[in-house]
C-alpha positions, 0 to 999 in steps of 0.5 A: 788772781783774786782782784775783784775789788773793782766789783767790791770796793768803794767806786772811788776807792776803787778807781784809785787803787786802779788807776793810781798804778796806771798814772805812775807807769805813765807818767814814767814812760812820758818821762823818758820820752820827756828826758829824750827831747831834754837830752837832746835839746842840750847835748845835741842841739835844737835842730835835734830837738826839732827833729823829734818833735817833727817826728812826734806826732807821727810815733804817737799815733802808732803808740796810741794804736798799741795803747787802743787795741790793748785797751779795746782787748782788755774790754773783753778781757776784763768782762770774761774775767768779772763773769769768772770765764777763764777759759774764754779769757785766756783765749781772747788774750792770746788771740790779742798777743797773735793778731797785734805782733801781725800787725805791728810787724806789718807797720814797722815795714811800712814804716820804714819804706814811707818815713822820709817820704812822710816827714817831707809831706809834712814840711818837715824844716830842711835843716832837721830832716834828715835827723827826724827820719833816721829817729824814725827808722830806728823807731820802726825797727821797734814797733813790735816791742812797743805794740806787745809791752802795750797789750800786754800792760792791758791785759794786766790791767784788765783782771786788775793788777795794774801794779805788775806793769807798773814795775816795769815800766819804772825799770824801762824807763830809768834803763831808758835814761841811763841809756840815753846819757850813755850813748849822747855824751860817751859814743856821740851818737846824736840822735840816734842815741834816743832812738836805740836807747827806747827800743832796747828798754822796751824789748827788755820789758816786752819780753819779761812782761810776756814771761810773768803773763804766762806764769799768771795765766797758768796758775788759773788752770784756764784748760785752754786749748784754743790759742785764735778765735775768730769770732773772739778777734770780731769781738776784739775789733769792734771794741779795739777800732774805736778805742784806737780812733779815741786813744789816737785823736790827739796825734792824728789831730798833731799830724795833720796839723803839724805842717802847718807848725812846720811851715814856722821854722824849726825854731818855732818848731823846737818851741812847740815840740817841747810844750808838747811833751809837756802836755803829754804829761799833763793829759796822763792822769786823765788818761789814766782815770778814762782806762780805769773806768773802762776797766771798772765798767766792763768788770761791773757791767760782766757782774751785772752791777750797773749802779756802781758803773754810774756811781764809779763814773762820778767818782771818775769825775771828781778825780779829774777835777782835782788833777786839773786844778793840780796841773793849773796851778803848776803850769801858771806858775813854773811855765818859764821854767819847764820850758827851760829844761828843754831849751838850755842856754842856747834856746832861741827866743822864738823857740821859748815864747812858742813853748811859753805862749802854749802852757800859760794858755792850756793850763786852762783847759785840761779838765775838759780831756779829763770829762771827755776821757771818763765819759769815753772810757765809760761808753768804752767800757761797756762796749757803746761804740757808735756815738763814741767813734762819732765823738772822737771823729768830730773833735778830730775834724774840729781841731784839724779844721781850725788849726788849718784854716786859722793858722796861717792868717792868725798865727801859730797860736791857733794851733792850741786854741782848737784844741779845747774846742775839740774836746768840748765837742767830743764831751757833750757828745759822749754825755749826751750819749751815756745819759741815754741808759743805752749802755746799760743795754749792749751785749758784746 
């Protein structure tokens, strides 16, 4: 397992090299679930769609619970690694494996007996509520698949071989399509089809993931005798809460505010689902940049090179800056279109001009997640989490704020607009942080 380049190469080449990997498997996860509210918004009917976006930001935060506590994991993974203790980290990932199935089985359960009880608390539209928790319950009956295919990608990630996730979350995601347009247009199964298609891609996936993981680990000759360690899981669980807070922002934000996009009617909603999807593909190459320099830092950080920490963090930076012009420039020109895909012919107007207004208007600003997102991932990285968690909670408390205060008396449209509030807020916050030097200093 010699993929040490992250010590080694160029900063910038280097986070290319990692981050390129992550961003393709990302973008093919968001493009399943982009393909499900597409699938659905034509074959099923824009209820169904409403239906999913409805549910959306609640599955999003359980996904970025998975994502979190396998990049938090990977921390601690990935500085045992660049320190060349293979031993301790060995038993870091199975002490990960152990605890993370424990807790994915225990929120599927809650899940399960809380979901319609949670969709009718965020005013979820009578006519697609039903649907968006029978979405759900088939969701839940998944969670321990998604929790282990996310914490096992981390763990891949963390000793650099980004690429082995990558393959098969190509895999899950086609099944996943194929799935889709099987079980929609040949048994009629409506939204349920979505559904049982995303948990079996992905317990197909889990299980093969673990099966390579093991093969890995073996030809290291760890010598681990060791399968949970309390004082590694402390260890884990300082860096994974935040790091979980972080990566769940954006949905908790959604959540909270989603019944004020709610309260607009299920078309509004069918309107705001979709441009939601889009974002979430928007955001995936920043995303991906902040993960890589988490990684990246905690490599360096554990080779005590902290020069190549701050030269990779400019690198980061440069590398958002492109992505967001990139994403300006498609957004402003084929708006009308993309929403398109979703709505079909039989879109409603109101559904087309919410989703519309929202892109045009967003296109803007992705940079500033992408500043936010390699700054956190640096301060991640090395294992600097108070200001971090500070950060994060108050591009929370901003987003929420604005969107319920000024939604109802000025119109949906203040739901988007906190958004780049938010995220310049969390931004300077975490600079101010990282130009302090005290990450230099933090011993995990």
């Amino acid at each position: 397992m010699k993929n040490n380049y992250l010590v080694q190469k160029k900063p910038l080449s280097a986070l290319l090299i990692f981050s390129l990997p992550i961003i393709i498997g990302n973008l093919f996860q968001q493009a399943y679930t982009m393909a499900d509210s597409a699938i659905v918004g034509r074959f099923v009917s824009e209820q169904a769609l409403a239906a999913i976006g409805a549910s959306y930001s609640l599955t999003n935060i359980f996904i970025c619970i998975a994502i979190g506590g396998g990049i938090g994991a990977s921390v601690i993974v990935s500085q045992y690694f660049g320190a060349k203790e293979y031993s301790k980290m060995e038993v870091t990932i199975f002490t990960s494996l152990i605890s993370f199935l424990i807790i994915s089985i225990l929120l599927g359960g809650i899940g399960l007996f809380f979901s319609k009880r949670i969709m009718v608390l965020l005013n979820t539209p009578a006519d697609c509520l039903d649907m968006a928790v029978e979405y759900l319950n088939i969701y839940f009956l998944g969670l321990p698949f998604l929790f282990m295919y996310n914490v096992l990608s981390a763990m891949f990630n963390a000793f650099g071989k980004s690429k082995i996730p990558l393959y098969f979350l190509i895999f899950s995601s086609v099944f996943n399509i194929i799935l889709d347009l099987i079980l929609v247009t040949q048994f009629s199964m409506g939204i349920a089809s979505v559904a049982w298609a995303t948990l079996i891609a992905q317990s197909i996936s889990a299980v093969l993931l673990f099966l390579v993981l093991m093969r890995n680990l073996r030809k290291l000759k760890c010598g681990c005798t060791l399968f949970f360690d309390k004082t590694e899981l402390l260890s884990i669980t300082k860096i994974a809460l935040p790091s979980i807070l972080q990566q769940s922002t954006v949905s908790i934000g959604m959540m909270l505010v989603q019944s004020v996009v709610n309260s607009f009617g299920s078309e509004a909603l069918a309107g705001f689902s979709a441009a939601m999807r889009i974002e979430s593909i928007c955001v995936v190459p920043m995303t991906g940049i902040g993960n890589a320099v988490s990684s990246y830092t905690a490599q360096n950080i554990g080779a005590n090179k902290h020069k190549r920490v701050i030269e990779g963090y400019h690198a980061a930076n440069e590398m958002v800056f492109v992505c967001a012009i990139i994403i300006c420039l498609i957004l402003k020109s084929f708006y009308r279109q993309i929403i398109s895909l979703f709505l079909g012919v039989d879109g409603t107007a109101i559904a087309a001009s919410t989703g519309q207004n929202y892109l045009t208007f967003m296109g803007w600003f992705f940079c500033l997640i992408g500043l936010k997102m390699a700054v956190d991932g640096l301060l991640r990285g090395a294992g600097d989490m108070k200001m971090f968690t500070i950060a994060n909670l108050i591009n929370l408390f901003i987003r929420v704020a604005l969107a319920v205060i000024l939604a109802p008396r000025y119109g949906i449209a203040m739901v988007w607009y906190a958004v780049p509030i938010g995220w310049f807020a969390n931004w300077i916050i975490s600079f101010a942080q990282y130009r302090t030097g005290k990450w230099k200093h933090i011993h995990i």
